[in-house]
C-alpha positions in Angstrom: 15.0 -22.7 8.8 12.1 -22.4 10.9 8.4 -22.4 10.6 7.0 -18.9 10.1 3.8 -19.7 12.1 0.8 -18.6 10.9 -2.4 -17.7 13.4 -5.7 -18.9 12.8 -8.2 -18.6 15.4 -10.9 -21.2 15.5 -13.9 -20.3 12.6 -11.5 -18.0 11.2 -12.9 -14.4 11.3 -13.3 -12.7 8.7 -13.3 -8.6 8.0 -15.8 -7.7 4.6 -14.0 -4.0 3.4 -15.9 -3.3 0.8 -19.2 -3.7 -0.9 -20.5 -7.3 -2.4 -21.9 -7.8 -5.3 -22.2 -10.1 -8.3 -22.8 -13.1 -6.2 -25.7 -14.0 -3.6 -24.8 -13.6 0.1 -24.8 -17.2 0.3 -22.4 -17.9 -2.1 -20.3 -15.1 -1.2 -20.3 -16.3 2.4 -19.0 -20.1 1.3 -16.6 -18.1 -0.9 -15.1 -16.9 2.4 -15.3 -19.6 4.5 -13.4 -21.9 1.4 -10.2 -19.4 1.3 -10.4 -19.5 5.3 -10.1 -23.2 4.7 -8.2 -23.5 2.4 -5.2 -21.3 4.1 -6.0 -23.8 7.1 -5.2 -26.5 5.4 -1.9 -25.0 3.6 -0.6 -24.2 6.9 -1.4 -27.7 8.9 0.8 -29.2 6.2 3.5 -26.6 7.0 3.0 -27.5 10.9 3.4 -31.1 9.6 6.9 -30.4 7.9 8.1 -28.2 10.4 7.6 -30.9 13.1 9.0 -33.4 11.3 12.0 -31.5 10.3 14.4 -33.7 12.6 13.3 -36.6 10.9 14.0 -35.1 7.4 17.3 -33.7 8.6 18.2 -36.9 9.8 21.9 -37.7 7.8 22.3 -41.0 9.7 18.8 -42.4 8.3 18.2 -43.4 4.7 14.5 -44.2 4.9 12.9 -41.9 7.3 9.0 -43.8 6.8 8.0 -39.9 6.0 5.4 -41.1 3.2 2.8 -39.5 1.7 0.5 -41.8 3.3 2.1 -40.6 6.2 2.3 -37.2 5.8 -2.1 -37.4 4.4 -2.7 -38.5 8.2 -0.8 -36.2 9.8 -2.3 -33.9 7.7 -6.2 -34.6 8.4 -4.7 -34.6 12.1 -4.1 -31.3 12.3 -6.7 -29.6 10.4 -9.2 -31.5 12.3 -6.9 -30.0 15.8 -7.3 -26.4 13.7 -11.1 -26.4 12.9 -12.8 -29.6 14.4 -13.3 -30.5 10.8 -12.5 -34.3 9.9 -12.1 -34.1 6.0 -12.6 -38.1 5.9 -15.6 -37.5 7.2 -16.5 -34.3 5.2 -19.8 -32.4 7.4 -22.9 -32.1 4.7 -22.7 -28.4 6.4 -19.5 -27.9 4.2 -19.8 -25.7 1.2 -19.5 -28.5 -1.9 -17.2 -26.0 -3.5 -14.7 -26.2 -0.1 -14.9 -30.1 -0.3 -13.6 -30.1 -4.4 -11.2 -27.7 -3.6 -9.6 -29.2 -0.3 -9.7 -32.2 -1.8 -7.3 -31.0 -4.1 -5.4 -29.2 -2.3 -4.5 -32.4 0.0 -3.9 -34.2 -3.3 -1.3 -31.7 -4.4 0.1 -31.4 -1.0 0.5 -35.5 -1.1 2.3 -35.2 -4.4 5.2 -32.8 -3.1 5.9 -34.8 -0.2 5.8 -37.2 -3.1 8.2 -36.0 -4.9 10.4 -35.1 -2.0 11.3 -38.6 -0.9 14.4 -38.8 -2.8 15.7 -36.0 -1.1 14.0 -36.7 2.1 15.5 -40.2 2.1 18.8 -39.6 1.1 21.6 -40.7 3.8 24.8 -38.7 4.5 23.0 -35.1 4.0 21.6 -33.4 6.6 19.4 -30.0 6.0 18.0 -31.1 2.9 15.6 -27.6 2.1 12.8 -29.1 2.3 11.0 -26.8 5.0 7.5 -25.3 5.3 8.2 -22.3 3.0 9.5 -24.7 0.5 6.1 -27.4 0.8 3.9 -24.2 1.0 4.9 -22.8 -1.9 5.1 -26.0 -4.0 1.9 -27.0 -3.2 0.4 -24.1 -3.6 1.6 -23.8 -6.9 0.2 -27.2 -7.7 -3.1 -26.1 -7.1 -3.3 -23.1 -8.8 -2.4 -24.8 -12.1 -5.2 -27.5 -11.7 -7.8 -24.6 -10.3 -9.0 -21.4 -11.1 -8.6 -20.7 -7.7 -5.0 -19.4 -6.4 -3.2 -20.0 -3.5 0.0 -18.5 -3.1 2.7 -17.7 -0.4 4.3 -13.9 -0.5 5.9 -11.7 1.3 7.3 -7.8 1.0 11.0 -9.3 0.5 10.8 -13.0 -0.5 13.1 -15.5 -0.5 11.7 -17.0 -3.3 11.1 -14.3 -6.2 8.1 -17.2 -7.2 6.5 -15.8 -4.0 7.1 -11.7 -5.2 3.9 -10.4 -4.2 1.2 -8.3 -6.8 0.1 -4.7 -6.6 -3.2 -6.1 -4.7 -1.0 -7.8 -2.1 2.0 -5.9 -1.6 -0.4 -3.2 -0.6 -2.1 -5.0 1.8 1.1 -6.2 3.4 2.6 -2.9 4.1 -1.3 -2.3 5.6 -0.3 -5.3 7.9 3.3 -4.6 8.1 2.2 -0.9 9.9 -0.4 -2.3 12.0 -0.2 -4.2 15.4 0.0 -7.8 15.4 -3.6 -9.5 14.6 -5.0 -12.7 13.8 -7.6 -11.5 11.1 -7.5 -12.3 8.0 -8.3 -9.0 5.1 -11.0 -10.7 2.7 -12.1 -7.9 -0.2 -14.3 -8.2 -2.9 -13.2 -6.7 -5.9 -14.3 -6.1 -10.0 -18.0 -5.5 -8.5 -18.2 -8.9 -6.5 -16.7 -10.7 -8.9 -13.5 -11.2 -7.3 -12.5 -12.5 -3.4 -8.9 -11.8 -2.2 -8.1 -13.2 1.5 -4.9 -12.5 2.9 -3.8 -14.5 5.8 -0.5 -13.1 7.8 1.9 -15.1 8.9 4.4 -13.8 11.7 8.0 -14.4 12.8 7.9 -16.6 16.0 11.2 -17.4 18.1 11.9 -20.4 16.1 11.9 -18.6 12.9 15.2 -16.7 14.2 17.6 -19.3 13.6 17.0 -18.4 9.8 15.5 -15.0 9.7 16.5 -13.1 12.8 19.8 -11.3 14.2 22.8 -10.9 12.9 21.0 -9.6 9.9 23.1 -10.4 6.8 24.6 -13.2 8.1 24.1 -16.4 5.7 21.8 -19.1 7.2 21.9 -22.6 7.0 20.3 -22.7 3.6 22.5 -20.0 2.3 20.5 -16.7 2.5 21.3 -14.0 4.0 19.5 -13.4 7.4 16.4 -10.8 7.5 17.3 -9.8 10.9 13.9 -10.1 12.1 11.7 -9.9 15.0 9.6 -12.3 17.0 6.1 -11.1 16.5 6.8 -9.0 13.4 5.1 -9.8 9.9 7.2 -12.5 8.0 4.5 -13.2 4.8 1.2 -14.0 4.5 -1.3 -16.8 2.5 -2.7 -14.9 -0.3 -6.3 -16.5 -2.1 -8.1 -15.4 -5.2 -11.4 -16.9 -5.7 -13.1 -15.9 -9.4 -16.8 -15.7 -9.4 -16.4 -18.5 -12.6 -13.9 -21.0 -10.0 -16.4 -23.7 -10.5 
């Protein structure tokens, strides 16, 4: 299975549909710019696991050297690549609440890889299932339980009924779904201000068709049936909810 790659332009933009309220402009500007991060960061751990899949595939190779420790550098690599941000070196310009919650988030991230390496190191197996979708959803799950912010990987018809979106999000994925491919994000603010959703779609690219595309029905390598899907068409997005009381 392939990486559904998700497309974030450089200082993520994001689209304000409805009235703000309940919160300064200030803090509901960090607000936004924290789930724009935060989605950046989920996916340049997914980039990480989908580039290393040979090595995790690898059934000649009992240790692969794929580490946490590892895995943390490659990490901070990419995100930097993704927003010129160096998160060892966290900018004072950085809302504080984006540096608690990132921080997290990479801790959380560590510990699936973490807990991965059994299956990650064994020899004699090759697709082992542990794949982008798989890391996203884990670690976003991770955080959620030590936050009150949530982080969560869905899509129309997912794989993973974990990943089932809610009312709020299936909606705004058929919105996307009907819509010509784009690289914004949909941020709302909802309950009167209290509430910011971002949704940040992800789309089918080339290499996601060894899993997900044509003959549709067919079982993949994992042992679900194929979507029979398109390059370019929605595949999921990276849904945030950030509370006014998240702190």
């Amino acid at each position: 299975m392939r990486l559904l790659k998700i497309f974030l332009p450089l200082g993520l933009v994001l689209v304000l549909l409805c009235p703000q309220s309940g919160w300064s402009q200030t803090s509901q500007k960090e607000a936004e710019q924290t789930a724009a991060l935060l989605a950046t960061l989920l996916n340049a751990g997914r980039v990480v696991i989908e580039r290393n899949q040979p090595l995790i595939n690898d059934s000649g190779r009992g240790e692969k050297g794929f580490t946490p420790e590892v895995f943390e550098r490659l990490i901070l690599d990419e995100f930097l690549q993704q927003t010129q941000i160096d998160l060892k070196h966290a900018s004072s310009a950085m809302p504080s609440q984006a540096k608690d919650l990132l921080s997290l988030l990479l801790i959380t991230s560590k510990e699936v890889v973490a807990d991965a390496q059994f299956v990650i190191n064994q020899r004699g197996i090759g697709y082992k299932n542990f794949i982008p979708a798989t890391f996203g959803s884990q670690a976003a799950r991770k955080f959620s339980k030590r936050s009150k912010v949530t982080i969560k990987q869905t899509a129309l018809e997912p794989r993973n009924l974990q990943n089932a979106p809610d009312e709020y999000e299936e909606m705004v994925l058929k919105r996307l779904a009907s819509q010509p491919f784009s690289t914004t994000p949909i941020v709302e603010w909802l309950g009167g201000g209290q509430l910011l959703r971002a949704v940040v779609p992800i789309y089918y690219s080339e290499d996601c068709l060894v899993c997900h595309g044509n003959p549709k029905g067919i079982l993949d390598m994992s042992g679900y049936p194929r979507e029979g899907a398109q390059a370019g068409e929605l595949a999921g997005a990276i849904s945030i909810q950030i509370p006014s009381d998240h702190r």
